[in-house]
N, CA, C and O atoms as a CHARMM CRD file, in Angstrom:
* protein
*
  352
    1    1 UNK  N     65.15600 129.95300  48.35700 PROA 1      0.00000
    2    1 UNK  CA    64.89500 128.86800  47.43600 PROA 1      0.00000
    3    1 UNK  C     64.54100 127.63300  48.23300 PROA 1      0.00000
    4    1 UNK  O     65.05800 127.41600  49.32900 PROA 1      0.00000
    5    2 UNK  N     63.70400 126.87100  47.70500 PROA 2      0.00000
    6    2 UNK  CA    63.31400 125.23500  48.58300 PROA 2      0.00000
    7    2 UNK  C     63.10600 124.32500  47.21400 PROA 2      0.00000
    8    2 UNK  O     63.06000 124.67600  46.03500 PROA 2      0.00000
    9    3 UNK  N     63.01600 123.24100  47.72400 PROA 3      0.00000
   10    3 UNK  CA    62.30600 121.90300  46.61400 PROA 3      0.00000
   11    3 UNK  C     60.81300 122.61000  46.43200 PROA 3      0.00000
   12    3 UNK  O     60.24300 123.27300  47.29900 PROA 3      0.00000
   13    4 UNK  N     60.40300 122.36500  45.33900 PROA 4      0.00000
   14    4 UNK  CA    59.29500 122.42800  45.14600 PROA 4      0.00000
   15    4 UNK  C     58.20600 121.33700  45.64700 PROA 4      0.00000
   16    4 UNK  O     58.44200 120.15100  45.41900 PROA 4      0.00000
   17    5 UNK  N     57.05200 121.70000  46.30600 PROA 5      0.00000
   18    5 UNK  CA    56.11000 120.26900  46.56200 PROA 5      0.00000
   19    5 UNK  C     56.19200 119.42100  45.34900 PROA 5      0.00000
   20    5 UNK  O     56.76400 119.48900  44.26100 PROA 5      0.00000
   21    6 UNK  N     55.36800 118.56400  45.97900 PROA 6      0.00000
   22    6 UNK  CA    55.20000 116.95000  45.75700 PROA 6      0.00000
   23    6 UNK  C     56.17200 116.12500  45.12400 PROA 6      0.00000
   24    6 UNK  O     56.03100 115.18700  44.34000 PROA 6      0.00000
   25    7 UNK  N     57.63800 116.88700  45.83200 PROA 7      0.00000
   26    7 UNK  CA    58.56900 115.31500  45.64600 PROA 7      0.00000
   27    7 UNK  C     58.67000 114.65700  46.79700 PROA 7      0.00000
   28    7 UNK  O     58.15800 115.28900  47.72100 PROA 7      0.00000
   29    8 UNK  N     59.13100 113.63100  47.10500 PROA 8      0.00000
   30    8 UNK  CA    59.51400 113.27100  48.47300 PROA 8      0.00000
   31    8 UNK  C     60.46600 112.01500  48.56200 PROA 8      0.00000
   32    8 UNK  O     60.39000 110.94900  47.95000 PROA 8      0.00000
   33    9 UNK  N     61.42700 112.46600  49.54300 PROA 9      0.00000
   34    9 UNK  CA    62.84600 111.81300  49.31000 PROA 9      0.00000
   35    9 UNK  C     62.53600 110.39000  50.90500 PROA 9      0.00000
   36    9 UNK  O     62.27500 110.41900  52.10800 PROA 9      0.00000
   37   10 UNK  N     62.83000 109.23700  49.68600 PROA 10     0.00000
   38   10 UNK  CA    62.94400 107.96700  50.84700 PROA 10     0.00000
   39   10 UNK  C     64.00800 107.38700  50.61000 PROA 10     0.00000
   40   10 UNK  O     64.62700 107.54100  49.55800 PROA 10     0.00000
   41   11 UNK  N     64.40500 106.57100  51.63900 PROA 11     0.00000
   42   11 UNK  CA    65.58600 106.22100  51.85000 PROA 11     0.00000
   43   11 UNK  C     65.31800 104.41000  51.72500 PROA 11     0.00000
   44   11 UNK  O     64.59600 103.96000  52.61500 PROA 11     0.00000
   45   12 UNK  N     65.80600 103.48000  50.77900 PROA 12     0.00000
   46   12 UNK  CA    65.07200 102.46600  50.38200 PROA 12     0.00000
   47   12 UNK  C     66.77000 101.65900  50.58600 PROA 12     0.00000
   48   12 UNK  O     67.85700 101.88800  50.05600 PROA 12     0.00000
   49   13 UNK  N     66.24700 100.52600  51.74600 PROA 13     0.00000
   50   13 UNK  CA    67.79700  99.93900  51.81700 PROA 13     0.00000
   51   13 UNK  C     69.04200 100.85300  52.07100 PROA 13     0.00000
   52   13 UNK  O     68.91900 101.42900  53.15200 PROA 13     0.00000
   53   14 UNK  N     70.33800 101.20600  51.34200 PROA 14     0.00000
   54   14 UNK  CA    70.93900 101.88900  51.27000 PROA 14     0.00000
   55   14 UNK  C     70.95600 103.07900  50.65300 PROA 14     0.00000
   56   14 UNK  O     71.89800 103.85800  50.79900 PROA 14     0.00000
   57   15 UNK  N     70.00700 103.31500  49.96600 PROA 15     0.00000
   58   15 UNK  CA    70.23100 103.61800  48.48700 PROA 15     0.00000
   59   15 UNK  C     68.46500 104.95000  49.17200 PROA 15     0.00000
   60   15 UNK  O     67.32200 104.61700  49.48400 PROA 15     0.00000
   61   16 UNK  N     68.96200 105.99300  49.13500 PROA 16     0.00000
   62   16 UNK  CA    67.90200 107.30900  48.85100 PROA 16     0.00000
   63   16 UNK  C     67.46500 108.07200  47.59000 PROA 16     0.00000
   64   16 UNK  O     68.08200 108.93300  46.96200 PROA 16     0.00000
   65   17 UNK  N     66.33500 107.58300  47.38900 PROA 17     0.00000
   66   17 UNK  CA    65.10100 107.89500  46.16100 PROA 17     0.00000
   67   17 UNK  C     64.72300 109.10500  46.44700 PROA 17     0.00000
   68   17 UNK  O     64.73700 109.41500  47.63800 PROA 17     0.00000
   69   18 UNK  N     64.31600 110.03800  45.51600 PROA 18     0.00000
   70   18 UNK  CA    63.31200 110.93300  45.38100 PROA 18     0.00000
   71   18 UNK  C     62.05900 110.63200  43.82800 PROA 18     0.00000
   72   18 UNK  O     62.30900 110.40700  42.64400 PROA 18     0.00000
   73   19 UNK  N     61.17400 110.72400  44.32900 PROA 19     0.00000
   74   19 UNK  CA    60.18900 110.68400  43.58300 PROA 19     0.00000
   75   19 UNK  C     59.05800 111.90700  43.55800 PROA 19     0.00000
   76   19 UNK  O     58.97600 112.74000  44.46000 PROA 19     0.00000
   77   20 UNK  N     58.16000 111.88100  42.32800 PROA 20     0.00000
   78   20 UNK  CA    57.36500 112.95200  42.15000 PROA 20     0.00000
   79   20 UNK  C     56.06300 111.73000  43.15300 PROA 20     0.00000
   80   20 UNK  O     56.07400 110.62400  43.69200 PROA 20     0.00000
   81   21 UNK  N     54.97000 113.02800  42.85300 PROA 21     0.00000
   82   21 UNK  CA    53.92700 112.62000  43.74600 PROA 21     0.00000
   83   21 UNK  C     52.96200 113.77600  43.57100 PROA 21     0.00000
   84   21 UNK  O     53.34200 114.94000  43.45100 PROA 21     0.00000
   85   22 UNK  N     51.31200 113.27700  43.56000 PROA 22     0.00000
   86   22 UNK  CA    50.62000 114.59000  43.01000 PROA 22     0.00000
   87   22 UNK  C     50.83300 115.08300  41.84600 PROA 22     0.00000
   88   22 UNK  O     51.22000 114.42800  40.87900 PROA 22     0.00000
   89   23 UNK  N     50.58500 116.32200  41.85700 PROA 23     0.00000
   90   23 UNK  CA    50.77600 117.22300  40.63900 PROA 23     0.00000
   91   23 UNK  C     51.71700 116.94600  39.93000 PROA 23     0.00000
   92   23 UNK  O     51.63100 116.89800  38.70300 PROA 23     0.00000
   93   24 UNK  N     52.81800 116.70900  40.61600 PROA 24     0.00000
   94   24 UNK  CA    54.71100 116.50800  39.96800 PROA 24     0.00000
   95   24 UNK  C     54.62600 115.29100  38.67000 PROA 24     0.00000
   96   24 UNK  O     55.19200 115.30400  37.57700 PROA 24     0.00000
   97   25 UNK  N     53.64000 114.20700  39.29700 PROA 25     0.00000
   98   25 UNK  CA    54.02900 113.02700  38.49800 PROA 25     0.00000
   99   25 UNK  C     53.86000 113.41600  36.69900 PROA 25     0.00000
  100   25 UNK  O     54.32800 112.87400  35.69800 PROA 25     0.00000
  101   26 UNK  N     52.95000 114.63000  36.90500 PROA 26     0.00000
  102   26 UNK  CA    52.75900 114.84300  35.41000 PROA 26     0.00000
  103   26 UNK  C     53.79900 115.52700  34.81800 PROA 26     0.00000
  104   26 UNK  O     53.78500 115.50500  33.58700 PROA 26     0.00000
  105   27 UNK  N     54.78000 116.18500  35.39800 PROA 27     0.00000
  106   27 UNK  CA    55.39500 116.91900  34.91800 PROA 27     0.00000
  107   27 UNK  C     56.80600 116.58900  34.97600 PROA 27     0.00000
  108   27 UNK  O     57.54200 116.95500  34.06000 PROA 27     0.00000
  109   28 UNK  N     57.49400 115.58600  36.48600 PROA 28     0.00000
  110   28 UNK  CA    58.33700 114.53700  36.30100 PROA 28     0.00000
  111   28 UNK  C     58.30000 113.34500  35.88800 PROA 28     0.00000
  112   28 UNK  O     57.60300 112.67600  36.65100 PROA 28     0.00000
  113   29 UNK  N     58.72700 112.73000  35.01800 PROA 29     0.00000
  114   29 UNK  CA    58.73800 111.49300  34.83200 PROA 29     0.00000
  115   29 UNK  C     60.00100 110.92100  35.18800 PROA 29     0.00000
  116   29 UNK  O     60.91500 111.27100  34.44200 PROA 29     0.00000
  117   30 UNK  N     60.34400 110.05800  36.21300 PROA 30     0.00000
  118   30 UNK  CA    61.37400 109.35700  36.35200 PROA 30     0.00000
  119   30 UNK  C     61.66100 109.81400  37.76700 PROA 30     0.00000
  120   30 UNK  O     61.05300 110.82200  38.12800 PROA 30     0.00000
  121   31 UNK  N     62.74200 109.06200  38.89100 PROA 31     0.00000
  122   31 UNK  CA    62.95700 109.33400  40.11300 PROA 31     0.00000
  123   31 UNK  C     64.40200 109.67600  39.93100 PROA 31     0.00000
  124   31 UNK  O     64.90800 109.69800  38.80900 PROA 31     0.00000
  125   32 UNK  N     65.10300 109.95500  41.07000 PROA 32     0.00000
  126   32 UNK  CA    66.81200 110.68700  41.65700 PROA 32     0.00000
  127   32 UNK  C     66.95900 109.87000  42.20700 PROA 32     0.00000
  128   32 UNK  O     66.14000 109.25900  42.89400 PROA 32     0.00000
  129   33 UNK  N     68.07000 109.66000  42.03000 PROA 33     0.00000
  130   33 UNK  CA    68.95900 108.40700  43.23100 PROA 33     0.00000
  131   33 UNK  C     69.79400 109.62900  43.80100 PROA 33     0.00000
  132   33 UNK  O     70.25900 110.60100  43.20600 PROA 33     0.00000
  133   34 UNK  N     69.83400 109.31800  44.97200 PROA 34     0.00000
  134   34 UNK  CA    70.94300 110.33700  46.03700 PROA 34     0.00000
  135   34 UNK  C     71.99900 109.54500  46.57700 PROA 34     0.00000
  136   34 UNK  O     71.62800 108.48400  47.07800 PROA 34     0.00000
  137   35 UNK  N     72.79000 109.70400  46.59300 PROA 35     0.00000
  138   35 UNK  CA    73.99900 109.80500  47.98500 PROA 35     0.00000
  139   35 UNK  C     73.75700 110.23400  49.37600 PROA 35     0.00000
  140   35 UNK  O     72.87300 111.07700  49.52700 PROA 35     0.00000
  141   36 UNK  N     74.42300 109.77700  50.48600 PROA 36     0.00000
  142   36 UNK  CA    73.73500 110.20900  51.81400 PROA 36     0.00000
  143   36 UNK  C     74.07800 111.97000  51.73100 PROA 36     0.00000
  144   36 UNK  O     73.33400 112.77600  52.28900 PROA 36     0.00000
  145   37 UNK  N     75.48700 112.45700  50.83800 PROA 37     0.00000
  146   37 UNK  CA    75.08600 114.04200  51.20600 PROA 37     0.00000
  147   37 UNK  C     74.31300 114.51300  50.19600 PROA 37     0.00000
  148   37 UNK  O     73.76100 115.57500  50.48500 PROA 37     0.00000
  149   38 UNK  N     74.06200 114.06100  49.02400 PROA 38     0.00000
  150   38 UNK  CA    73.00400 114.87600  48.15900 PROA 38     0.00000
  151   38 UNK  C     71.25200 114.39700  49.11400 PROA 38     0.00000
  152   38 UNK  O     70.20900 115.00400  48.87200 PROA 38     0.00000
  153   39 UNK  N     71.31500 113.63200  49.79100 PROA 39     0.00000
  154   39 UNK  CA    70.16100 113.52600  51.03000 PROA 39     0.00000
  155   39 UNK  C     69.93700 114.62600  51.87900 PROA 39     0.00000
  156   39 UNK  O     69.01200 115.43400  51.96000 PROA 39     0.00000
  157   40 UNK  N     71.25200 114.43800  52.64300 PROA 40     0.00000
  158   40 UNK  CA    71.29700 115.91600  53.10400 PROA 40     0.00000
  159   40 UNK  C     70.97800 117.66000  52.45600 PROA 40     0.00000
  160   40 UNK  O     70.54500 118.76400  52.78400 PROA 40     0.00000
  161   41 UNK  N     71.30700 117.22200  51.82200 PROA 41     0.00000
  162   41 UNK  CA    71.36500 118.85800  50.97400 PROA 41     0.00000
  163   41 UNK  C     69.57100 119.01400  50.97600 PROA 41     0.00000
  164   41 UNK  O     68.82200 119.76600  51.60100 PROA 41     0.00000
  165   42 UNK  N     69.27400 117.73500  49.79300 PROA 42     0.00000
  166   42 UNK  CA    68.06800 117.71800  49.60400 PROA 42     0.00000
  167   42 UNK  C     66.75000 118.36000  51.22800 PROA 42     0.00000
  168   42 UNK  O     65.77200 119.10400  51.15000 PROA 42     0.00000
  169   43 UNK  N     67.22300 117.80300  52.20900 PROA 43     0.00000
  170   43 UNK  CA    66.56800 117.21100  53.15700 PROA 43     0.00000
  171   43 UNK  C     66.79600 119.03000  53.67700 PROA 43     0.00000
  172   43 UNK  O     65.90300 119.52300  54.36800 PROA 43     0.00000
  173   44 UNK  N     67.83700 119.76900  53.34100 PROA 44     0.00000
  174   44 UNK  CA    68.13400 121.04600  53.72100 PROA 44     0.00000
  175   44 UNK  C     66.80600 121.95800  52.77600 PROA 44     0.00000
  176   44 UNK  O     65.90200 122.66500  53.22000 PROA 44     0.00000
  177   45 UNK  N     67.04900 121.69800  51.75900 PROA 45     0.00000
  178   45 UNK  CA    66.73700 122.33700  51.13000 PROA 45     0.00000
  179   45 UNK  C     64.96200 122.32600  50.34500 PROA 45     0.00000
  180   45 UNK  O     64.36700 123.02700  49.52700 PROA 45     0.00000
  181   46 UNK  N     64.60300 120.93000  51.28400 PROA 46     0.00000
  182   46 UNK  CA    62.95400 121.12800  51.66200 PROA 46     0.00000
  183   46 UNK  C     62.44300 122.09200  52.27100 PROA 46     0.00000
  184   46 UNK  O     61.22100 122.02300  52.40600 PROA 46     0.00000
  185   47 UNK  N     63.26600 123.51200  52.94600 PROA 47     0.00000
  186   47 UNK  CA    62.59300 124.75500  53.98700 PROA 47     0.00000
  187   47 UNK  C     63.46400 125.77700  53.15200 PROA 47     0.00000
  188   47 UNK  O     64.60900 125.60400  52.73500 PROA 47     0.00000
  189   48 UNK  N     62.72500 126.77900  53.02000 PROA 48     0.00000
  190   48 UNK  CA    63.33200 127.58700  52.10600 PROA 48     0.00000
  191   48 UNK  C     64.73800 128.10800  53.02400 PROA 48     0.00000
  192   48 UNK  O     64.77500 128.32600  54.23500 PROA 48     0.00000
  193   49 UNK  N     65.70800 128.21000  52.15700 PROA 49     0.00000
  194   49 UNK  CA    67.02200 128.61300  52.36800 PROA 49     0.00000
  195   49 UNK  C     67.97500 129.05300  51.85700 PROA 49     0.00000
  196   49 UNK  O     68.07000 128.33400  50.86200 PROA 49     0.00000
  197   50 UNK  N     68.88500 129.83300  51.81700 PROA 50     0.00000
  198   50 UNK  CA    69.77600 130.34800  51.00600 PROA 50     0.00000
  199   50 UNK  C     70.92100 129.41200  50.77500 PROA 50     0.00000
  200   50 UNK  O     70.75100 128.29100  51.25600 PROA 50     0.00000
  201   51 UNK  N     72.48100 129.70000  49.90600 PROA 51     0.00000
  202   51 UNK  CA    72.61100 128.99000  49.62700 PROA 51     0.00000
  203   51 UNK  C     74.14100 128.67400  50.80700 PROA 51     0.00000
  204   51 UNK  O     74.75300 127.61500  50.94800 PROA 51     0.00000
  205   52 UNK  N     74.36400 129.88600  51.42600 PROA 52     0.00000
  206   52 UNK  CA    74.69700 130.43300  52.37000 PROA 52     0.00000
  207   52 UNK  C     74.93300 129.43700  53.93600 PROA 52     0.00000
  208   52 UNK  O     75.93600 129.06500  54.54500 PROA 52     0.00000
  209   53 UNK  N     73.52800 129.28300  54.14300 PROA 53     0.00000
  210   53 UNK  CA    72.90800 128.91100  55.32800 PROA 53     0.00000
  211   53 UNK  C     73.20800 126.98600  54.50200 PROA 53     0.00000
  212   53 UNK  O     73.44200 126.03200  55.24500 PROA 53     0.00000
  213   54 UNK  N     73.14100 126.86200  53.26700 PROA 54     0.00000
  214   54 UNK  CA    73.38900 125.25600  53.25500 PROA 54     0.00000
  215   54 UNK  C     74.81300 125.09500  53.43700 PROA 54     0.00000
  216   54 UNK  O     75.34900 124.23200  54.13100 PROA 54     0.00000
  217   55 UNK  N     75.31000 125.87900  52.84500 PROA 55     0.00000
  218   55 UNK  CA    77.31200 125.62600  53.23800 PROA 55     0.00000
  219   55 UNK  C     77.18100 125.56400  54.71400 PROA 55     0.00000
  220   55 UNK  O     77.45200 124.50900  55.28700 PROA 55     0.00000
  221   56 UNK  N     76.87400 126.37900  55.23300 PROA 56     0.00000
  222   56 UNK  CA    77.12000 126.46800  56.46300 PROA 56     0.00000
  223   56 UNK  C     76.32100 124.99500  57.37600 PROA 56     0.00000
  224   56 UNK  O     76.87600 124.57500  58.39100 PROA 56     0.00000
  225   57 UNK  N     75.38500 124.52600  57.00900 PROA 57     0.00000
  226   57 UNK  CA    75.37700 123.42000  57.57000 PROA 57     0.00000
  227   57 UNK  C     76.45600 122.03600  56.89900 PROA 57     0.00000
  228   57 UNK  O     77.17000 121.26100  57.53500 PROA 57     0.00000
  229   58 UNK  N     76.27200 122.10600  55.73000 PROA 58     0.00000
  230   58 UNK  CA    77.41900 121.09800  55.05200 PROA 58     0.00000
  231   58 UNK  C     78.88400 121.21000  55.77400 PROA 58     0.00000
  232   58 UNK  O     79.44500 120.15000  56.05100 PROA 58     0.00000
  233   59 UNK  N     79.54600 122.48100  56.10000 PROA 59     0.00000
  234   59 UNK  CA    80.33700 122.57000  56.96400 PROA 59     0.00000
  235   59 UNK  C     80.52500 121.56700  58.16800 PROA 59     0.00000
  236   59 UNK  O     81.43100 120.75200  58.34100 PROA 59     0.00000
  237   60 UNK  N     78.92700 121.97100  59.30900 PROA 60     0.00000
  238   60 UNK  CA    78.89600 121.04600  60.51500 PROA 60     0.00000
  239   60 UNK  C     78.86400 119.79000  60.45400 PROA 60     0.00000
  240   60 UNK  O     79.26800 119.01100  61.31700 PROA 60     0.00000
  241   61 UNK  N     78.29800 119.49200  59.25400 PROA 61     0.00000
  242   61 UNK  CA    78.41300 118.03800  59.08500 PROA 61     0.00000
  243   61 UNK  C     78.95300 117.11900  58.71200 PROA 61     0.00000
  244   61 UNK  O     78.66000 115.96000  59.00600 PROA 61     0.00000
  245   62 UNK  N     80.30000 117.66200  57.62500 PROA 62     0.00000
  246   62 UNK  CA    81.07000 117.08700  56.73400 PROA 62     0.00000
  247   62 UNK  C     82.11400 117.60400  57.15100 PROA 62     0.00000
  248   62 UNK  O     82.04800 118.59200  57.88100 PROA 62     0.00000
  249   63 UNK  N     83.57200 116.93800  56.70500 PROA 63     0.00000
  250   63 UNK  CA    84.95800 117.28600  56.95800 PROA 63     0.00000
  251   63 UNK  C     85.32200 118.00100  55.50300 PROA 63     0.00000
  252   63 UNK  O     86.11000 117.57900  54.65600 PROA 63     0.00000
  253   64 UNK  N     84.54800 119.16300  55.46500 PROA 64     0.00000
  254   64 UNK  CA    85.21100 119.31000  54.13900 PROA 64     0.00000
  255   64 UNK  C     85.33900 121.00600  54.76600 PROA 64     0.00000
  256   64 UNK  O     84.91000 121.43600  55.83600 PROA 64     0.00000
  257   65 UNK  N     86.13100 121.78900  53.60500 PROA 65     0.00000
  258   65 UNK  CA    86.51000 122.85700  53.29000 PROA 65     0.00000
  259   65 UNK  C     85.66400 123.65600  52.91500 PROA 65     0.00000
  260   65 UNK  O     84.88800 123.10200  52.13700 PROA 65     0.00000
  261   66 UNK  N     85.18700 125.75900  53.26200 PROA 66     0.00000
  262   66 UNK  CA    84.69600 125.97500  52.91000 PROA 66     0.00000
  263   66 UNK  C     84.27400 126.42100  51.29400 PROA 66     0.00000
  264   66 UNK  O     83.17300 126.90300  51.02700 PROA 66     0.00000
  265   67 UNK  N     85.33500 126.17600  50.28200 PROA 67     0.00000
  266   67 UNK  CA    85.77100 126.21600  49.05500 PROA 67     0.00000
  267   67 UNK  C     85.10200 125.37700  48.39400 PROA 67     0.00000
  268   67 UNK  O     84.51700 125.60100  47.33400 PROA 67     0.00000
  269   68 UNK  N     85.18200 123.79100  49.32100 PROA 68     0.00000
  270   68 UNK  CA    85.01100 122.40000  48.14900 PROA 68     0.00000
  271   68 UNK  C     83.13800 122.91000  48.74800 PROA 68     0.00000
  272   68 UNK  O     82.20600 123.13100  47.97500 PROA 68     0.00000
  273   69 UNK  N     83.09200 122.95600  49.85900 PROA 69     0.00000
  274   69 UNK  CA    81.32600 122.99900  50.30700 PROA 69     0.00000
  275   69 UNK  C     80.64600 124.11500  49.42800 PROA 69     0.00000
  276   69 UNK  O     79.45300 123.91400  49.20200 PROA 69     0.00000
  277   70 UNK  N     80.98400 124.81400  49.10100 PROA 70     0.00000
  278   70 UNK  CA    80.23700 126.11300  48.48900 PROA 70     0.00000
  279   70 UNK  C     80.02600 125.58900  46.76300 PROA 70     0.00000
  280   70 UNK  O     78.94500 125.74600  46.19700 PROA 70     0.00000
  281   71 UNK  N     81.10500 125.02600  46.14400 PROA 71     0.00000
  282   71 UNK  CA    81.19800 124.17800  44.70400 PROA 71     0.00000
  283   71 UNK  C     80.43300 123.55400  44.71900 PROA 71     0.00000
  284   71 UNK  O     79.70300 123.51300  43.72900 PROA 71     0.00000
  285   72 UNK  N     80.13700 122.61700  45.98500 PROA 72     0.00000
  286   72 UNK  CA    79.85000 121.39900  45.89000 PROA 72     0.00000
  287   72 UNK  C     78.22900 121.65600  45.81900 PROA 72     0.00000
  288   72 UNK  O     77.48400 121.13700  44.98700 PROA 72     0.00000
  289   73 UNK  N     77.94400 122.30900  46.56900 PROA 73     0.00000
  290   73 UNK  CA    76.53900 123.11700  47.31300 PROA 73     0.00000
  291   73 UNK  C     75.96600 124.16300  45.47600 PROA 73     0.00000
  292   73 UNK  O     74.98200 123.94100  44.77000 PROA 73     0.00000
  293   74 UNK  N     76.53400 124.70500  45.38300 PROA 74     0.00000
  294   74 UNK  CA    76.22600 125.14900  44.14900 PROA 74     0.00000
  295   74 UNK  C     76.28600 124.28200  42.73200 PROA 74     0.00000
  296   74 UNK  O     76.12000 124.75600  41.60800 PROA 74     0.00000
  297   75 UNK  N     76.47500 123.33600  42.95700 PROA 75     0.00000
  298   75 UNK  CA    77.14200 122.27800  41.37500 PROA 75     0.00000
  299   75 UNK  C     75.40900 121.58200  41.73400 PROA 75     0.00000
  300   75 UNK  O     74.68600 121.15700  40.83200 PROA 75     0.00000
  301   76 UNK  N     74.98800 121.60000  43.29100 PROA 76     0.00000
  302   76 UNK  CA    73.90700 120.70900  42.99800 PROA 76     0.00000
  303   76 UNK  C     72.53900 121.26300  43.03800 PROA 76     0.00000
  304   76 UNK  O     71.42200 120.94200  42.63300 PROA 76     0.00000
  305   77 UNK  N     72.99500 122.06300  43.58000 PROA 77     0.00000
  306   77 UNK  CA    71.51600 123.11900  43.19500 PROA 77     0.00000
  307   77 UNK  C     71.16500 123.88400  42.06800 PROA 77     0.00000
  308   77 UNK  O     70.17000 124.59100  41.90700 PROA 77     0.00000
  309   78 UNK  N     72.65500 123.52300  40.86300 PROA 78     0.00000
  310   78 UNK  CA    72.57900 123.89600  39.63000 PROA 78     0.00000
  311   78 UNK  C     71.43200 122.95800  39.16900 PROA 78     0.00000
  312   78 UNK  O     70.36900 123.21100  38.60100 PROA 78     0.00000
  313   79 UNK  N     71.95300 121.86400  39.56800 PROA 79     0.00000
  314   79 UNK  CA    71.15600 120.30200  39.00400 PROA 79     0.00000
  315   79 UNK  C     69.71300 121.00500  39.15800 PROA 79     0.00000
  316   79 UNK  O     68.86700 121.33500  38.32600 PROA 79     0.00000
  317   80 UNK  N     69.77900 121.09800  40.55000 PROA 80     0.00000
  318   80 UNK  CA    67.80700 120.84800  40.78700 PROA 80     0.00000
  319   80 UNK  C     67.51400 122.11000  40.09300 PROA 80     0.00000
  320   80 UNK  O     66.28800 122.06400  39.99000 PROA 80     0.00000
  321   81 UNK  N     67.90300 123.20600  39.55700 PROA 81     0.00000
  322   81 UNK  CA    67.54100 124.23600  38.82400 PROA 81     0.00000
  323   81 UNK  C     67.24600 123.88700  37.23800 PROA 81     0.00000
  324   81 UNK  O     66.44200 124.32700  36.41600 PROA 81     0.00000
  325   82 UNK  N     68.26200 122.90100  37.20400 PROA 82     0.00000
  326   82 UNK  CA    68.37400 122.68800  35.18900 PROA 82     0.00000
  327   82 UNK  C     66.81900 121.12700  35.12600 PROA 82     0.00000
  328   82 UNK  O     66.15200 120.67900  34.19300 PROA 82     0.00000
  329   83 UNK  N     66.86900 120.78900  36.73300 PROA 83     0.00000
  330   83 UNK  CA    65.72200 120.04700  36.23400 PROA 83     0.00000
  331   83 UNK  C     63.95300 120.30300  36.78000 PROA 83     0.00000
  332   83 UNK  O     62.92300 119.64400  36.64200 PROA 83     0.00000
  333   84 UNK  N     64.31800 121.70000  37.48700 PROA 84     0.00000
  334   84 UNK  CA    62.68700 122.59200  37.25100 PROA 84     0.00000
  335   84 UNK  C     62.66800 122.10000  38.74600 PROA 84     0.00000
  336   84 UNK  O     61.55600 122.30000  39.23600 PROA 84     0.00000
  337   85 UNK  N     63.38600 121.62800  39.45700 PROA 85     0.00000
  338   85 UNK  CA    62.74500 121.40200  40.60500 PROA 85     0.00000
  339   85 UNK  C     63.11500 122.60100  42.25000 PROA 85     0.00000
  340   85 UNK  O     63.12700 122.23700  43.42600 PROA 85     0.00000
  341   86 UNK  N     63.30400 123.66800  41.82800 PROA 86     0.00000
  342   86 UNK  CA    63.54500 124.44100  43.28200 PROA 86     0.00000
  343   86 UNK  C     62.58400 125.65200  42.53100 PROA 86     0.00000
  344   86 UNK  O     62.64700 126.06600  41.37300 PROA 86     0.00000
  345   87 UNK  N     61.66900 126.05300  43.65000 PROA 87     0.00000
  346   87 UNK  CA    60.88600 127.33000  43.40300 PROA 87     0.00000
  347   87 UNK  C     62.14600 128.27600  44.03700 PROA 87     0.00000
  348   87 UNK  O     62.92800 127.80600  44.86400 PROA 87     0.00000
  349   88 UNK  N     62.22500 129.47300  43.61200 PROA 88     0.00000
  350   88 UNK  CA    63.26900 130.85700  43.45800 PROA 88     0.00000
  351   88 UNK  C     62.25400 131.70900  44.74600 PROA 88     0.00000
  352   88 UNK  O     62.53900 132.85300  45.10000 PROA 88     0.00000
């Protein structure tokens, strides 16, 4: 699974945007505000990857548990699924 083209995630002040672009704009309307780990995830999950291989980096990078990382990792890739944005 990956993001689908023509979004692209910037990081504006504190605060990380994703926006459509190209083709997308017709079919998204409106941008994502992120958090620095929904950045991460995102930023993972621009190269196709399982969901596997993202725990496992959320692991190296975060002080968290492999329990809360796998929830956490799946609660948000529910998101980008319920809003059309990860090709399968």
């Amino acid at each position: 699974m990956k993001i689908k083209e023509n979004f692209m995630l910037r990081k504006v002040a504190d605060c990380y945007v994703v926006v459509p672009v190209g083709a997308a704009v017709a079919e998204f309307n409106g941008m994502i505000n992120l958090n620095e780990a929904g950045a991460f995830l995102w930023q993972l999950l621009e190269s196709d990857t399982t969901i596997d291989d993202v725990v496992s980096e959320m692991l190296k990078q975060y002080d968290v548990d492999e329990a809360t990382a796998k929830k956490d990792v799946e609660k948000f890739v529910a998101q980008l699924r319920e809003a059309s944005l990860l090709e399968e």
